[in-house]
C-alpha positions in Angstrom: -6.1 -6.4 -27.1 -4.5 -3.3 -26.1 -3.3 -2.4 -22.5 -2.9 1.3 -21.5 -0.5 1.9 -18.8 -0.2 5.6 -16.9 2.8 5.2 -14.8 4.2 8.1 -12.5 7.6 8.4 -10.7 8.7 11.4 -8.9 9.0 13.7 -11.5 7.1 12.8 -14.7 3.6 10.7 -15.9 4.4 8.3 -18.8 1.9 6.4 -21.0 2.5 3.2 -22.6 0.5 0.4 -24.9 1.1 -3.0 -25.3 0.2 -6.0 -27.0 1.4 -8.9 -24.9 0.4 -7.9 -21.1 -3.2 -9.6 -20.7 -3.9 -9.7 -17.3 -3.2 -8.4 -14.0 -0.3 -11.0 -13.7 1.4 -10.1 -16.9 1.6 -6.7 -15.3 3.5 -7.5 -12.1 5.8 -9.9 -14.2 6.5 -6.7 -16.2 6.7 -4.1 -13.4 9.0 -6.8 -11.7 11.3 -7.1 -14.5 11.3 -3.3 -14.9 12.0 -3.0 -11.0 14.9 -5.3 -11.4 16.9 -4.3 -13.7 16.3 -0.4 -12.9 17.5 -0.9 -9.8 14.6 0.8 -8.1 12.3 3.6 -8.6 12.3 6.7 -10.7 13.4 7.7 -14.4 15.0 4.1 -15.1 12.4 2.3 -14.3 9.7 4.3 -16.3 12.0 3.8 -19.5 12.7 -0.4 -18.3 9.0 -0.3 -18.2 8.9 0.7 -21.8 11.6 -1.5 -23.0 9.3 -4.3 -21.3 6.8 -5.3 -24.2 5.4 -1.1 -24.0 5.4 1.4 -26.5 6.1 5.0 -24.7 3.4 7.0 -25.7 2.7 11.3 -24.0 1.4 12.0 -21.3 -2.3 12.4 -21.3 -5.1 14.8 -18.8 -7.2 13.2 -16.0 -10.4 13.8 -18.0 -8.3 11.5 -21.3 -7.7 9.1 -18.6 -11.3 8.7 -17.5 -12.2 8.5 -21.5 -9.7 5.9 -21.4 -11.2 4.1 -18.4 -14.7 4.4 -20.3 -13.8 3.1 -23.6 -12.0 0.2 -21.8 -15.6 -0.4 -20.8 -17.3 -0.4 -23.9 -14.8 -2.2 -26.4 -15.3 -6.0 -26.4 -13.7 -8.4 -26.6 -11.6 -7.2 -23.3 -9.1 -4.6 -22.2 -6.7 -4.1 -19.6 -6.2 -0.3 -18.1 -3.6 0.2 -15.3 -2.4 2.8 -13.6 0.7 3.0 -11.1 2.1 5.0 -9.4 6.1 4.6 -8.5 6.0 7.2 -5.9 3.1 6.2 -3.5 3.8 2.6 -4.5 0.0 2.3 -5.2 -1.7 0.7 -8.4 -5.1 0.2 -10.1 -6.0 -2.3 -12.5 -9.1 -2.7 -14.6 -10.0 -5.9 -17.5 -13.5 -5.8 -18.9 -14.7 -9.0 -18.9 -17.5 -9.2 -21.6 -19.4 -12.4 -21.1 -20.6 -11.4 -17.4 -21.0 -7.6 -18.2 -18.7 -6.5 -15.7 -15.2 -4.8 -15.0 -12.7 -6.9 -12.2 -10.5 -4.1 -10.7 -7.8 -5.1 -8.6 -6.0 -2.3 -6.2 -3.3 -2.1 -3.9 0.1 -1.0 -3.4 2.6 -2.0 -6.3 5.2 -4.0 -3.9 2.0 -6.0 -2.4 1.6 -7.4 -6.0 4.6 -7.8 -6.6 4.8 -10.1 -3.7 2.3 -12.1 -4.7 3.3 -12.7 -7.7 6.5 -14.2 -6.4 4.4 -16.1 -3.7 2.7 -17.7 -6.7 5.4 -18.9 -8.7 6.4 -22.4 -8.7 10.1 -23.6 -8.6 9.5 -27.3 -10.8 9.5 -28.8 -12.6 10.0 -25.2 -14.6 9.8 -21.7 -13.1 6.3 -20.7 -14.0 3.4 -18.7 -12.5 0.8 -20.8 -10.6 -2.2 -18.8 -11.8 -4.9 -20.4 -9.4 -2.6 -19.5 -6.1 -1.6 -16.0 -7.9 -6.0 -15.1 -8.0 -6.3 -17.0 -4.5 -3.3 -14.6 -3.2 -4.8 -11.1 -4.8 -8.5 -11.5 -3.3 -6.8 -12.3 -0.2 -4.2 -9.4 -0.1 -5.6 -6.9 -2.5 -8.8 -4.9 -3.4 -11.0 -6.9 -5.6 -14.2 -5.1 -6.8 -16.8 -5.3 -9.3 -17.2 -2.2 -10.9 -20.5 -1.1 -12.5 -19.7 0.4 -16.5 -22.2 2.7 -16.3 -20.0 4.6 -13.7 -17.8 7.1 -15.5 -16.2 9.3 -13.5 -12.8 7.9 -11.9 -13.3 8.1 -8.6 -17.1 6.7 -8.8 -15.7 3.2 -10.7 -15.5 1.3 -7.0 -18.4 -1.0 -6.9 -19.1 -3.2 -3.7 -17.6 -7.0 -3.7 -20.1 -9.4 -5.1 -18.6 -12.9 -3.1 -19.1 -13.4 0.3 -16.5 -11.7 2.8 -15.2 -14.7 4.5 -12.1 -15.8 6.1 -9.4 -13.8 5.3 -11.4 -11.5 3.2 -12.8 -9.9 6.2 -9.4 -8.9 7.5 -8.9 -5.0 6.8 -5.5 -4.8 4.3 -3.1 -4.2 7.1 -3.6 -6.8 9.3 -0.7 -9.0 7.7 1.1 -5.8 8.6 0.3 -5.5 12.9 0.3 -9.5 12.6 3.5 -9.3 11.6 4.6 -6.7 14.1 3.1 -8.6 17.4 5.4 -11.3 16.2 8.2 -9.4 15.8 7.9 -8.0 19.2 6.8 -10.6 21.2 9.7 -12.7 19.5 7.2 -15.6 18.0 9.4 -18.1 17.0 9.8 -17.9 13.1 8.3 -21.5 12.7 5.1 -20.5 15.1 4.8 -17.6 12.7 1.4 -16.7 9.9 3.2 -13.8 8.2 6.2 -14.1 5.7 8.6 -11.0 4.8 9.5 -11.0 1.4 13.0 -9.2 2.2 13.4 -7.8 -1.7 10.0 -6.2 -1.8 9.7 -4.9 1.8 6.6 -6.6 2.5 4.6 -8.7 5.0 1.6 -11.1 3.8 0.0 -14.3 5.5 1.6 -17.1 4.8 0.1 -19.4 2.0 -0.6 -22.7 4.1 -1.5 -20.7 7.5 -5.2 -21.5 8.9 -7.1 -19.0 9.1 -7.8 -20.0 12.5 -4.3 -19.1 13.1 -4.0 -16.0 11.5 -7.7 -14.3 13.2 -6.0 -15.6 16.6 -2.9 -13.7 16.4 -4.8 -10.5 14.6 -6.9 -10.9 17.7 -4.0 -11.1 20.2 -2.6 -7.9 18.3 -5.3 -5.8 18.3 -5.4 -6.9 22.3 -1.9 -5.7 22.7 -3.2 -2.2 21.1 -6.0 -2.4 23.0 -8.5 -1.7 20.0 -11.1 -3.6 17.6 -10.5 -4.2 14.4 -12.7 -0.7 13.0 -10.8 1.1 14.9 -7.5 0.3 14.0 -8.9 0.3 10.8 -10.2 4.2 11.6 -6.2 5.1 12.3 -4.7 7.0 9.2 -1.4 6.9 10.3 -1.2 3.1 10.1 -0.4 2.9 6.5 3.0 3.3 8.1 4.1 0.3 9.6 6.5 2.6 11.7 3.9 4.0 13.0 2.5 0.6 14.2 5.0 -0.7 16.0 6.1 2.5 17.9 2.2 2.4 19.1 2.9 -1.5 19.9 5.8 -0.5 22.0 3.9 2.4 23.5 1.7 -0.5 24.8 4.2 -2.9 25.8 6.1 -1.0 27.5 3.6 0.7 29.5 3.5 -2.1 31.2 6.9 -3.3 31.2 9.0 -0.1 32.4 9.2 0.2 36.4 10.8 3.3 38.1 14.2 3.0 39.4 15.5 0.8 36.0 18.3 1.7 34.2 17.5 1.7 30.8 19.3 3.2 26.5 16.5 5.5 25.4 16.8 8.3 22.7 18.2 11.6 24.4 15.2 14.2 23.3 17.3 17.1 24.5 21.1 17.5 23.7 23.6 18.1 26.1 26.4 19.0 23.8 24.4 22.1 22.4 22.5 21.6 19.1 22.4 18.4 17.1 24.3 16.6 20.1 21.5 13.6 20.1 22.3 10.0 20.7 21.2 7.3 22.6 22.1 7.7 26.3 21.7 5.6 29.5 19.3 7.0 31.9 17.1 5.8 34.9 13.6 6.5 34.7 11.7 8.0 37.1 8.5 7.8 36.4 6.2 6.4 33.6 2.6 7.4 32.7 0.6 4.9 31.1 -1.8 7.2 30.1 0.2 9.0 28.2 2.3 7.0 26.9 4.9 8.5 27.9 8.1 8.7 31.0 10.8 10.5 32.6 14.7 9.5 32.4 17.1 10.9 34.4 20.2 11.5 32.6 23.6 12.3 33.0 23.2 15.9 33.4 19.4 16.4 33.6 15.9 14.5 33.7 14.1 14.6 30.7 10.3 14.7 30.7 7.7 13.2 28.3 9.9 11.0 26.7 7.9 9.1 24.3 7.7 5.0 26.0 8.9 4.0 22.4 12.1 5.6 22.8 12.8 3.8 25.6 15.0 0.7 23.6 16.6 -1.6 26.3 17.6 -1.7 30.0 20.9 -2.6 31.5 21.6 -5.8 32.3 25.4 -7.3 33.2 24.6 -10.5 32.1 23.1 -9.1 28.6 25.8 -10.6 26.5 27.4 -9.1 23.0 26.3 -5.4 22.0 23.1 -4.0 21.3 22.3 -0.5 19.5 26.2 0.0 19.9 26.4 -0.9 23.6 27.5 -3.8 25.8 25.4 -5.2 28.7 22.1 -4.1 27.2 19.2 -6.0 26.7 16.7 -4.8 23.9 13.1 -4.7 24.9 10.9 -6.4 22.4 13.6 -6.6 19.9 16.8 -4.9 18.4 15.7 -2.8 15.5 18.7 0.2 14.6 16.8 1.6 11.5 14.1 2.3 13.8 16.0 3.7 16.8 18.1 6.3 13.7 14.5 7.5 13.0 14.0 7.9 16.1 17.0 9.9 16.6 16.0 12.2 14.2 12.7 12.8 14.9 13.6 13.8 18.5 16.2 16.5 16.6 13.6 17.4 14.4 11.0 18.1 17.5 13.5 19.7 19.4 14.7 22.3 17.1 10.8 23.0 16.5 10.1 23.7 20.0 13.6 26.1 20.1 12.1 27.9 17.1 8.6 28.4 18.5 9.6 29.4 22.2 12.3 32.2 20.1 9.3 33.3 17.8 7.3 33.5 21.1 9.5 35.5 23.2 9.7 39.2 23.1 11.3 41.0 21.2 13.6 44.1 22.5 13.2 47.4 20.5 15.3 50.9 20.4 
């Protein structure tokens, strides 16, 4: 049986064949390795892809894909098709399975297989693959359809899910990702926990041996600390991030945990130093709007207005002991995270210079 692989990095689509990859498992033990010993994404890991049991073969049209998708189809006694895509970390797999007349597709992002691959692999008594966990983890954290052959075209192969949504099924595909976020943040003790982090691969994913009691309790409490239902967190785009997801946490929290009158380490959204002088600063806050989700800080020099409540990072505190975010006698509200308060940095740069260079563009302009 021949598998067909598209894969796309940054800057190029390659094509590759192979012999020995099977199954959907074959293909994250093979984009692992690749991964691995590339060191990451991009060029090297296309060609570590290739020297993985594939055959580099050119690059190919949309329309030869969809032929490709079609004979995979049509050609007993099975195929495998996958495509994925280094850049957007996403992934589609297809296998025709003959006997029941139907194609299993399996989608996702690539570092959510990945994961679950290494969730499924047993330690003894030899380091192997657990294949009934490894299909128990993918309908549980990927996209499993059914797709109808008849269906050509690429983007009409999604066919609805013939098993009955239950359990964690009927969890949307980021809830392992806001679970994991109200844990964070509310400081669950790590034992008390659902999700796991897989630290190598950058995600979050339920833990194997959590009830599912558990884990629809805590999306619940979640989705009561973002004060939505589950469709409409579901309906927000920009949770794909999960940045985005826990600065809308915080917005929450903190609406209701920031009084006027506290001194608190916020990110400065206007310089005083002239341009690109932004750091965090101390500041007391003024006022907060819930509403809004956002609060004034008087500064050093000047208050600031509509300071987003995520900025806000810590407040004072003389028995805070050690540093936090570079300071002594802070203490962090709902966690210390400095990758998170750098980003934040610079999007408050990046906003600021975009307002300088409307309100120039907008002025008037003298003539002679």
């Amino acid at each position: 049986m021949d598998s067909y692989f598209q894969i796309r990095d940054a800057e190029r689509t390659a094509w590759f064949t192979s012999q020995e990859v099977r199954n959907i498992a074959d293909v994250a033990a093979m984009v692992t390795k690749a991964l691995g010993s590339a060191g990451g994404e991009g060029e090297d890991s296309v060609q570590t892809l290739a020297d993985h049991g594939g055959v580099s073969l050119p690059p190919i049209s949309a329309d030869h894909f969809s032929a490709r998708v079609r004979d995979l189809f049509r050609e007993p006694p099975g195929k495998l098709l996958a495509e994925l895509d280094l850049k957007r970390d996403a992934f589609y797999c297809a296998s025709w399975v003959p006997r029941e007349e139907h194609c299993v597709a399996v989608s996702g992002m690539i570092s959510r297989l990945l994961g679950v691959y290494e969730l499924a692999m047993v330690e003894r008594p030899a380091r192997h693959l657990d294949l009934d966990r490894f299909c128990d983890e993918i309908w549980d954290h990927l996209h499993v359809n059914f797709v109808d052959p008849q269906m050509e075209r690429q983007s009409e192969r999604w066919g609805p899910r013939d098993k009955p949504e239950t359990g964690r099924n009927t969890l949307p595909k980021r809830a392992a990702d806001l679970v994991a976020t109200y844990e964070e943040l509310l400081q669950v003790p790590v034992e008390a926990r659902v999700t796991h982090y897989f630290g190598d691969l950058g995600i979050h994913i339920f833990k194997y041996d959590a009830a599912q009691e558990q884990i629809q309790n805590a999306y619940e409490k979640a989705l009561d600390v973002m004060g939505m239902d589950s469709a409409e967190f579901q309906a927000e785009k920009q949770f794909i991030y999960r940045g985005e997801i826990i600065s809308a946490m915080r917005d929450r929290l903190l609406a209701g945990e920031l009084k006027p009158g506290e001194t608190v380490l916020f990110v400065g959204t206007e310089p005083y130093g002239g341009p690109g002088d932004f750091e965090l600063r101390g500041g007391v806050v003024e006022a907060v709007d819930p509403s809004e989700r956002t609060c004034s800080v008087r500064g050093e020099f000047f208050t600031m207005h509509d300071v987003p409540l995520h900025y806000v990072l810590g407040r004072y505190d003389e028995t805070a002991e050690g540093e936090h975010y570079g300071f002594p006698y802070v203490r962090p509200l709902f966690g210390e995270n400095r990758e998170l308060a750098g980003q934040y940095l610079r999007e408050a740069e990046k906003n600021w210079n975009a307002q300088q260079a409307e309100t120039q563009s907008d002025a008037p302009q003298m003539t002679m």
